[in-house]
MARDOGU-842446 format. One record per atom (N, C-alpha, C): residue number from 1; residue in three letters; x, y, z. Coordinates in Angstrom, 3 decimals, padded with zeros to 6 digits, always signed. Layout:
REM MARDOGU-842446
   nr  rest      east     north        up
  NUM   ALA         X         Y         Z
...
This chain:
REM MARDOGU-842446
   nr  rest      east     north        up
    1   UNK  +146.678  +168.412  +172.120
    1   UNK  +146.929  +169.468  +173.091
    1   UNK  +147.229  +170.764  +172.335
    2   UNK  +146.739  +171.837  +172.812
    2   UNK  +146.916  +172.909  +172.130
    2   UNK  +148.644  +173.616  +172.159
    3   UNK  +148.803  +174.408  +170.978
    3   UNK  +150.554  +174.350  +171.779
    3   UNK  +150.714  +174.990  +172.235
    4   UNK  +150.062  +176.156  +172.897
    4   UNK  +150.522  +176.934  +173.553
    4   UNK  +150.714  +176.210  +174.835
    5   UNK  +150.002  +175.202  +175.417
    5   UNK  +149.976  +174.486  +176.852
    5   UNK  +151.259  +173.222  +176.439
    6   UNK  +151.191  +172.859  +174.960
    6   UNK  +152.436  +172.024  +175.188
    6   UNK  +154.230  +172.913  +175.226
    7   UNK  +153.415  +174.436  +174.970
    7   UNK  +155.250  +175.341  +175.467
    7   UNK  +155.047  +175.571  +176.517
    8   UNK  +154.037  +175.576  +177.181
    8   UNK  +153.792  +176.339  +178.684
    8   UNK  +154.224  +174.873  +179.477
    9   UNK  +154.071  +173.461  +178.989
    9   UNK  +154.767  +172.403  +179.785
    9   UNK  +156.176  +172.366  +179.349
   10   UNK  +156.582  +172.187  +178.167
   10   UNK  +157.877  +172.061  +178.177
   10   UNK  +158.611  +173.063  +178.889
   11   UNK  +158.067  +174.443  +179.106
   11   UNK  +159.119  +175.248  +179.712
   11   UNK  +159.151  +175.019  +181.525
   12   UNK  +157.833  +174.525  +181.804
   12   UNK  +158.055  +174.208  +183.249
   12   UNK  +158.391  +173.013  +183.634
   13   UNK  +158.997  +172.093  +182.260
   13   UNK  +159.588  +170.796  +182.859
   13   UNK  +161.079  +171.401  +182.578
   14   UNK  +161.606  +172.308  +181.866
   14   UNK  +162.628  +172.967  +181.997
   14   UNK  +163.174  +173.519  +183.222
   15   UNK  +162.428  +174.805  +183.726
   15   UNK  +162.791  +175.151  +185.147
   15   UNK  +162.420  +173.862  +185.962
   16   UNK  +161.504  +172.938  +186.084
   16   UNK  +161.711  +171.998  +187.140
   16   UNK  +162.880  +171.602  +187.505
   17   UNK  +163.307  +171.276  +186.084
   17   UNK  +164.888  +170.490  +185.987
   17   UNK  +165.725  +171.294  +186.424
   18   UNK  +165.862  +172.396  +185.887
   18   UNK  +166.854  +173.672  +186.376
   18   UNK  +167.376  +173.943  +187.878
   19   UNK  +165.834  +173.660  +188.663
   19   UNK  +165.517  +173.942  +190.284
   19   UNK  +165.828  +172.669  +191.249
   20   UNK  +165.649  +171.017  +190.344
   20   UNK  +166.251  +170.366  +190.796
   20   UNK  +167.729  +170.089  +190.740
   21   UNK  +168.395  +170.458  +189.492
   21   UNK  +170.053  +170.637  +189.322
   21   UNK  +170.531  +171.266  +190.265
   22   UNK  +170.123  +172.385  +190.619
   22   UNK  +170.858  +173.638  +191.533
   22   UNK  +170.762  +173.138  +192.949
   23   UNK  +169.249  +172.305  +193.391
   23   UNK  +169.247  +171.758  +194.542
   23   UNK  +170.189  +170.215  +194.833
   24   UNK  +170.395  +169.728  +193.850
   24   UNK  +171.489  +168.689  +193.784
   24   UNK  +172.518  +168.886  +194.045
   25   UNK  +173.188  +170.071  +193.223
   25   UNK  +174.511  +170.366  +193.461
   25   UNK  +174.584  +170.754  +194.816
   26   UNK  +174.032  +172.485  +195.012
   26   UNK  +174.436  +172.640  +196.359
   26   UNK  +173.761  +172.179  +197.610
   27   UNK  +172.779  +171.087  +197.561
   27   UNK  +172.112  +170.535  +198.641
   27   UNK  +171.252  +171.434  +199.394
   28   UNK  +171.045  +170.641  +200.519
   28   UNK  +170.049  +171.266  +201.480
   28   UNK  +170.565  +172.937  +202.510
   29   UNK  +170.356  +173.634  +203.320
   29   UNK  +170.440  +174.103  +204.154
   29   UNK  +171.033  +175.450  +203.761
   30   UNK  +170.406  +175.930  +202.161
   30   UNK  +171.432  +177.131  +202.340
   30   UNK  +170.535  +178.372  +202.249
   31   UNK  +170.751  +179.818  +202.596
   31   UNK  +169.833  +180.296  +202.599
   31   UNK  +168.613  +180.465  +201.077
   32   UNK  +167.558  +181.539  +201.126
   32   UNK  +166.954  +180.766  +199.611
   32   UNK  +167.693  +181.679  +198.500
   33   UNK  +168.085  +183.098  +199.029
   33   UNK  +169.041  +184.021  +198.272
   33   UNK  +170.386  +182.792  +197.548
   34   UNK  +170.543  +182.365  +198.125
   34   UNK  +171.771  +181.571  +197.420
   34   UNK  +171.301  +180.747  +196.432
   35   UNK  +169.694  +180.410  +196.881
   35   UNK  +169.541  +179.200  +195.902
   35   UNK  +168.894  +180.039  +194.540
   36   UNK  +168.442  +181.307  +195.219
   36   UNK  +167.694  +182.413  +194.146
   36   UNK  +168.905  +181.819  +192.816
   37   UNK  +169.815  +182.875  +193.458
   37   UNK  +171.305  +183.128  +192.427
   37   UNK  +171.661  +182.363  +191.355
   38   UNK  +171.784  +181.274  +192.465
   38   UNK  +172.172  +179.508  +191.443
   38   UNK  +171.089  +179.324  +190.478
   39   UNK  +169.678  +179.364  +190.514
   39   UNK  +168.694  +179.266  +189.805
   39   UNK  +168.720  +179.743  +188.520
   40   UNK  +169.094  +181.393  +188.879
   40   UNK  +168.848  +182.322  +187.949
   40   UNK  +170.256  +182.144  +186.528
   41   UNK  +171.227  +181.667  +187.346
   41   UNK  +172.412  +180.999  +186.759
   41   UNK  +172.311  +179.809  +186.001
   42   UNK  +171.711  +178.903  +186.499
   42   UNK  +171.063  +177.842  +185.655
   42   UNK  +169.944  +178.217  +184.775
   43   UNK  +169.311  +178.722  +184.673
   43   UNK  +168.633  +179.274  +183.649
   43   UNK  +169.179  +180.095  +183.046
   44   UNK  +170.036  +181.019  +182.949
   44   UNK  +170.524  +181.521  +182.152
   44   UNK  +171.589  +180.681  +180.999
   45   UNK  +172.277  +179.319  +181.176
   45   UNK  +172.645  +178.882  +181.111
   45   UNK  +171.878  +177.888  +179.853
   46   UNK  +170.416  +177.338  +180.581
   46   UNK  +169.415  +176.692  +179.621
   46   UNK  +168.877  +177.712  +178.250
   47   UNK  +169.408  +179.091  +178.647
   47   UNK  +168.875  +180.139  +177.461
   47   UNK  +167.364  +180.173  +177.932
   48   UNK  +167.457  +180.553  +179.383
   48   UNK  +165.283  +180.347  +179.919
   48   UNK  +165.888  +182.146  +180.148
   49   UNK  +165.376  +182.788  +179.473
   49   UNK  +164.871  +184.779  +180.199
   49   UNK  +164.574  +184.632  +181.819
   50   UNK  +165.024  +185.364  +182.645
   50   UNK  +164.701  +184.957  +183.897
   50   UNK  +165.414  +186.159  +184.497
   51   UNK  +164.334  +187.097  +185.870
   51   UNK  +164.753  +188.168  +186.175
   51   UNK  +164.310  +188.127  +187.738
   52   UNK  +164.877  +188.424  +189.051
   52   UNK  +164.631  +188.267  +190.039
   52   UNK  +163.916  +189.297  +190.298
């Protein structure tokens, strides 16, 4: 595999993970601004650059 496609997967099995953490913790039903926030918090956190 070439590596640029094996950084372009590792980083989107990164945010996957990131987007499922944040949806774990605070669950279902909240608006998506909240879940924006938490996201951008968890990635900042993983050291992922990330700008709304």
């Amino acid at each position: 595999m070439h590596l640029l496609y094996q950084k372009a997967d590792h980083l989107s099995g990164e945010v996957i993970g990131a987007a499922i953490e944040v949806h774990r913790n605070k669950g279902p039903g909240l608006i998506e601004s909240i879940y924006e926030r938490c996201l951008l918090r968890e990635l900042e956190l993983r050291s992922i650059p990330a700008t709304m």
